[in-house]
N, C-alpha and C positions, 0 to 999 in steps of 0.2 A: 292471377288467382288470389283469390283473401286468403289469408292466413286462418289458419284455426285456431280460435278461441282458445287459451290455454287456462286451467285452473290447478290449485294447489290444494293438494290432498296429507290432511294429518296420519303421519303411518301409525299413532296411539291410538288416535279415537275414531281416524276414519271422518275426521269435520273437515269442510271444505272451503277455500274463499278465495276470491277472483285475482286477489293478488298475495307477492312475498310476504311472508312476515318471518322475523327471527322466534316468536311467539304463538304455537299455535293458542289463537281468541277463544278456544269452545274448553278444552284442556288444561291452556297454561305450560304445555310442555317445550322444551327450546330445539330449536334446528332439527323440527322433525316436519317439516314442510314441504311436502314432493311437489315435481309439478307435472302433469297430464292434459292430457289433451281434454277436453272438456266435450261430453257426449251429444251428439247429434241432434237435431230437431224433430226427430222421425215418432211416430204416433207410437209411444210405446207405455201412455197412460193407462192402459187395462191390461198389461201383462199377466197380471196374476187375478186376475178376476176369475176364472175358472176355476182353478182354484181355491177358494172360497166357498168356505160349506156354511148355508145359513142355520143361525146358531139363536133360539129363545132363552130368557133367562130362565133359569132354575135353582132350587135350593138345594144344598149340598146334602143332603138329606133324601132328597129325592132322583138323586142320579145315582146310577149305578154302577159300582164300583167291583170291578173284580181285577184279580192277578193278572197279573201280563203272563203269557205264555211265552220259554224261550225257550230255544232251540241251542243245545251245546254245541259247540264248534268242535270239540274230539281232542280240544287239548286243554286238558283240566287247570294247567296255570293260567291261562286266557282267559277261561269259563269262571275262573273265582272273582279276577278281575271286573268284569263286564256284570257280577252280578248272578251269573248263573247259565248265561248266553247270550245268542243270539237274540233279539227282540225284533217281531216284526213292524216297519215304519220306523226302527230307529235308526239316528243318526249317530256315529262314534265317530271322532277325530285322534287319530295319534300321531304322534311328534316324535321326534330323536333326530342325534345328533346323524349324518351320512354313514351309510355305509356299518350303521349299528344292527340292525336283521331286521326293520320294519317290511318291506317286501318279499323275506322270507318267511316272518309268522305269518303276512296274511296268505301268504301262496300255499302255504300246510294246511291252514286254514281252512283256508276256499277246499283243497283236495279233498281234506276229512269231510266238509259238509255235503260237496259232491258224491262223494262216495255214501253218504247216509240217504240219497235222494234228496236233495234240496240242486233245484237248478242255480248256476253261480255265473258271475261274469266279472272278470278282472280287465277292468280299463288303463293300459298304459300310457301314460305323457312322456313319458322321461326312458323306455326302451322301445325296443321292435317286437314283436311276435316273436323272432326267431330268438331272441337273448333272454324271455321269460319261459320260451320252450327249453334251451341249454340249462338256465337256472333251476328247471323243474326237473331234468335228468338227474342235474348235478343233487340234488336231493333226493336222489332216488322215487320222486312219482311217478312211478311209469306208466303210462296209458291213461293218464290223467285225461278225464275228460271236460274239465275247467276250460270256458270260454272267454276267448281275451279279443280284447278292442285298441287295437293300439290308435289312439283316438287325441288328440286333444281342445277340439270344436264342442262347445257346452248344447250348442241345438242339436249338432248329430249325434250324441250322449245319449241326450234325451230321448229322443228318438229310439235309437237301441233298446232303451231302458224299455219304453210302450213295448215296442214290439217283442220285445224277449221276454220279458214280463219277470225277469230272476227273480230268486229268494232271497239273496242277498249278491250287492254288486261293489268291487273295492275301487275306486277313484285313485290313482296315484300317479300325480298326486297333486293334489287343487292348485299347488302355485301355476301348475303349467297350462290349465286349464284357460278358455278365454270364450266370451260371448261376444257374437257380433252385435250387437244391440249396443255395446260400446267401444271408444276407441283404440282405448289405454291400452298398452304392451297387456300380456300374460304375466301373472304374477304380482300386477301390482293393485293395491288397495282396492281399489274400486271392482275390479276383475273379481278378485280374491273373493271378495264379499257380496257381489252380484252372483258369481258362480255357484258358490256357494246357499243362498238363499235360495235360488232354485232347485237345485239338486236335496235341499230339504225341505219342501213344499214336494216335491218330485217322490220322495220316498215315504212321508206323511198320505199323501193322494193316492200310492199303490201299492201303499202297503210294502214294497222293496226294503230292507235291511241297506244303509251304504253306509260304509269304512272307508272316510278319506282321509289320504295322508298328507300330513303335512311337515314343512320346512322350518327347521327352528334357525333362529338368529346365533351371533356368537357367546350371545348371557344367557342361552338356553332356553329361552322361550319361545313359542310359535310365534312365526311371523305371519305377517301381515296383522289386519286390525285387531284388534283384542276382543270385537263383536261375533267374530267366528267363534270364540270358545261358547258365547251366550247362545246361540242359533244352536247346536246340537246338541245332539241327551249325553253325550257322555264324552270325556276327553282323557285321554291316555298318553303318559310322555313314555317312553323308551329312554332307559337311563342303561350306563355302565362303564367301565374304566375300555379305552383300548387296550391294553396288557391285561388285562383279565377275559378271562372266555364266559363270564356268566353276565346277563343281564337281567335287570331287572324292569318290569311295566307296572307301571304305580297310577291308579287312576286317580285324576284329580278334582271329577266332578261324574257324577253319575246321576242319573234319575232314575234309574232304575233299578240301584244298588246300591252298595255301603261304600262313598268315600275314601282314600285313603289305603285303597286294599292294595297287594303287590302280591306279583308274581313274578316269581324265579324260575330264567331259563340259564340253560349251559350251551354252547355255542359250537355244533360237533361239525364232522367232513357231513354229515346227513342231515346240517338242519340244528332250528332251536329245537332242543328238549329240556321239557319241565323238569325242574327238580325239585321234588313230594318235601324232602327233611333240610330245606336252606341253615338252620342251624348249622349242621357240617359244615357248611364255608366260610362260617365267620367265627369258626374257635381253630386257634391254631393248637396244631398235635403237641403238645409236648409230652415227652414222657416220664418227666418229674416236672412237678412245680417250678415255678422259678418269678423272683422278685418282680414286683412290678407288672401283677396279670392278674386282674377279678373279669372274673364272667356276669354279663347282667341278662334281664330278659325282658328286651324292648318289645313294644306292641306296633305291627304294622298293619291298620285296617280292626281286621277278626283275627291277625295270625300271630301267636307269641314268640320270638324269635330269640336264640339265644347269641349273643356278639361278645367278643371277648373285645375288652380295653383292656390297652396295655399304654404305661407311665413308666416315662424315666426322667428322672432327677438327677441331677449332675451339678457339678460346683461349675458358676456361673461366674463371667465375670462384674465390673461396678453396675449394669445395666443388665441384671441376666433374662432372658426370653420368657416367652409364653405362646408353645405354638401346640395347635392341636388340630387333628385330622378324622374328620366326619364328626367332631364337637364344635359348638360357639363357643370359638375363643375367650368372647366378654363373660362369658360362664364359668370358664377355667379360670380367669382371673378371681372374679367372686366368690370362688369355691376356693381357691387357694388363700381369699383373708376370712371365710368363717372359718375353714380349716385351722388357722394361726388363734384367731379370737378365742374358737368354742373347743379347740381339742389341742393348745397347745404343740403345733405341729407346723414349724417355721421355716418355710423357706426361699425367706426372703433375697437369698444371697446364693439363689441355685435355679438353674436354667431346668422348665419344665417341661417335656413332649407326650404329650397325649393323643394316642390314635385310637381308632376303633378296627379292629381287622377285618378285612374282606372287601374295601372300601363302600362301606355302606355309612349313611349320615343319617346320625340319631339327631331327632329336633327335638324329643320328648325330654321334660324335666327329671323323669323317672332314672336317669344313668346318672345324678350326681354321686349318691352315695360310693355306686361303684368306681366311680372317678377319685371319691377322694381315696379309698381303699387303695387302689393300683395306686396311686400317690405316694401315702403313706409306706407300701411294703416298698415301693423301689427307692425310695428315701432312707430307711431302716435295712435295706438289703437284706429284708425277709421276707419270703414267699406264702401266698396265703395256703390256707390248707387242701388238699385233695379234692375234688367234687365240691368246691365251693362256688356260690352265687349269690348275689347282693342285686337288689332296687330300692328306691326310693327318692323321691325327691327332697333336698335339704333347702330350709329357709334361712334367711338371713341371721335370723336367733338363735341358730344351731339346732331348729326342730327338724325332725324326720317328717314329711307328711306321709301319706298314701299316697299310692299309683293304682291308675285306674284297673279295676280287673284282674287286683293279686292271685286271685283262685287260678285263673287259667296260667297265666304264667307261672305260677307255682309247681303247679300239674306238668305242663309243658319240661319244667328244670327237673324233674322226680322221671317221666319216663325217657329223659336221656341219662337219667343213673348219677345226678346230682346229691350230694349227699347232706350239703351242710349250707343253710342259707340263714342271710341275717334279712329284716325285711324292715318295714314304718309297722308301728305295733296296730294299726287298724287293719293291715292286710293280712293280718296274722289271723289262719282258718281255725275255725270252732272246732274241725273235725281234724284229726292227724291224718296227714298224706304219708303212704307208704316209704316208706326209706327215707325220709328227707325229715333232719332235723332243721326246725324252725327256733331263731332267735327274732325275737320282735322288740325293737329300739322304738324310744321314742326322741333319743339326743342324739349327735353326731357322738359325744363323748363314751356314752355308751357302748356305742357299734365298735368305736374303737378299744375299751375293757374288754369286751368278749372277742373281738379278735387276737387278743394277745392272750387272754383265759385260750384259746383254742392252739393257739401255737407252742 
């Protein structure tokens, strides 16, 4: 019998070539060079011709444009995420880590849309019928009438998909999926991204809604080729601590909505539930002040959130640290020599730890100020004032800039009964906001006079 052809598949870019290399040629990336069985000779050059809707040029001017209509899913964290809902013919990808709730939001999911009259169909790879019926008790859906496929053949899929004709259908989840049209195991490169290309041509052609799940690596990103995230309208990771019960889904690419958005669930015996005020989880209660804690009010998406940093300063020894949590470290370094340069404030000879509560990771420049604040007071062993809150981003020169969107986060800090904020004087409102005294800096030096004026 001859051997079968084998070739070597890039797991970065998905580039191909008949032999080893330490180098993939198309990328440049090292030791990501799989090897696969090399697909068949069989006539599979018009696969997707059907497919294919012939298309005249036109000027943009002349085509007509209007709103996508969506359909809400029935859980308003999800629904912010996605844009607003459902979208019909679109494709959404979510990621997370195992065993984080990906197959229990979309199974609430699927119930709620079910229950609104929308026909559904949950296709399982990775359980049985009888283990997504148990999981569906164990949630309390009873009498659920969600149709499931425990399936994981991409033509007998497809198939269902005709003939059912769902409104929206959940895939979980692609790695396990596999086409006979080629050789390669389930789950690997080529699979991944053939399966996938059809299953969105597939929901493009019938209008179908599908939600596949996918498998992230150990750096947290989705695995397989990195062409899967470009193939579908929208991608969503599943993020959260295992010791923590709350998760968060943070979309990372949408076409049909705003980027960057996140939604907060809580992780109960009955299922994810949204939670409306995520603030609450990321201020710790205290019921007096205490050294080394400013509240700031980071921007996630459209949502102003309020997260408490909290800094401690401690005598270090000849090499003392610099470690910080849900902050860039290289940040707290730089922050800690304008701090020294522009506000006199040295601590050079003292081990710094900076966290954010609730394990949530600010990327935005807008929490230096409050970094250096919390710094500052757990250094001096004095706690900032009651209802206080601070943003802004600080430069190298010791300027305050603005942060995008002061008004709402402002607003945001007043109707959680904030009382006293220092801000970069461009954010500073025309109009007075109820209860909340406004200090507007334009130096680090400054922020630091009126904290002490306050104390």
């Amino acid at each position: 019998m001859a051997k079968d052809k084998s070739i070597y598949t890039c797991s970065e870019c998905g580039g191909t070539t008949p032999k080893w290399l330490g180098k993939c040629p198309h990328c440049n990336a090292w030791n990501t060079l799989v090897e696969s069985v090399a697909e068949s000779n069989a006539p599979v050059k018009n696969r997707f011709a059907s497919l294919v809707k012939s298309a005249e040029v036109a000027t943009l001017a002349d085509i007509e444009a209007v709103d996508v209509p969506r359909t809400p899913t029935g859980l308003d964290e999800l629904d912010r995420v996605l844009g607003g809902g459902i979208v019909e013919g679109g494709v959404v990808l979510i990621g997370g880590d195992p065993g984080i709730g990906k197959s229990t939001l979309l199974l609430q999911a699927l119930d709620a849309l079910q229950r609104s009259g929308m026909s559904t169909l949950y296709v399982t790879g990775e359980e049985s019928g009888a283990q997504v019926a148990l999981r569906s008790r164990r949630l309390g859906l009873h009498q659920s009438q969600v149709k499931v496929l425990a399936e994981i053949q991409l033509e007998k899929m497809l198939a269902t998909l005709e003939q059912t004709r769902p409104g929206i259908a959940v895939i979980d989840s692609i790695q396990t999926v596999y086409s006979e049209q080629l050789t390669s195991a389930p789950g690997s490169v080529a699979q991944v991204r053939e399966c996938a290309a059809h299953l969105t041509r597939a929901a493009k052609a019938s209008g179908t809604a599908i939600v596949l799940v996918g498998h992230v690596t150990k750096e947290g990103a989705l695995a397989g080729p990195r062409v899967l995230e470009h193939m579908v309208d929208t991608v969503l990771y599943f993020e959260g601590e295992t010791h923590s019960s709350f998760r968060l889904v943070r979309a990372i690419k949408n076409r049909f909505g705003a980027v960057n958005e996140i939604g907060v669930f809580a992780m109960t015996e009955k299922g994810l539930k949204g939670v409306s005020n995520p603030s609450a989880i990321f201020l710790s209660q205290h019921s007096e002040p205490v050294p080394g804690s400013c509240v700031m009010v980071t921007l996630e998406g459209t949502r102003p959130m309020l997260v408490e940093i909290q800094a401690l300063v401690d005598s270090g020894g000849p090499s003392p640290r610099r470690l910080s949590v849900g902050l860039d470290k290289d940040r707290l370094a730089m922050l800690l020599a304008v701090l020294h340069r522009h506000a006199g404030v040295a601590c050079m000879d003292q081990d710094v730890f900076v966290n954010a509560v609730g394990g949530v990771r600010i990327s935005e420049p807008a929490a230096d100020l409050a970094v250096m604040l919390a710094i500052t007071s757990s250094l001096r062993g004095k706690p900032l004032p009651k209802g206080f809150v601070a943003f802004g981003e600080v430069g190298l020169a010791g300027e305050v800039r603005p942060a995008p969107r002061g008004q709402e986060r402002l607003k945001e800090a007043a109707k959680l009964g904030f009382s006293v904020a220092i801000v970069p004087k461009a954010n500073a409102p025309k109009k007075a906001i109820e209860g909340l005294t406004i200090h507007a800096v334009e130096r680090v030096e400054e922020a630091m006079e009126v904290v002490r004026g306050l104390g």
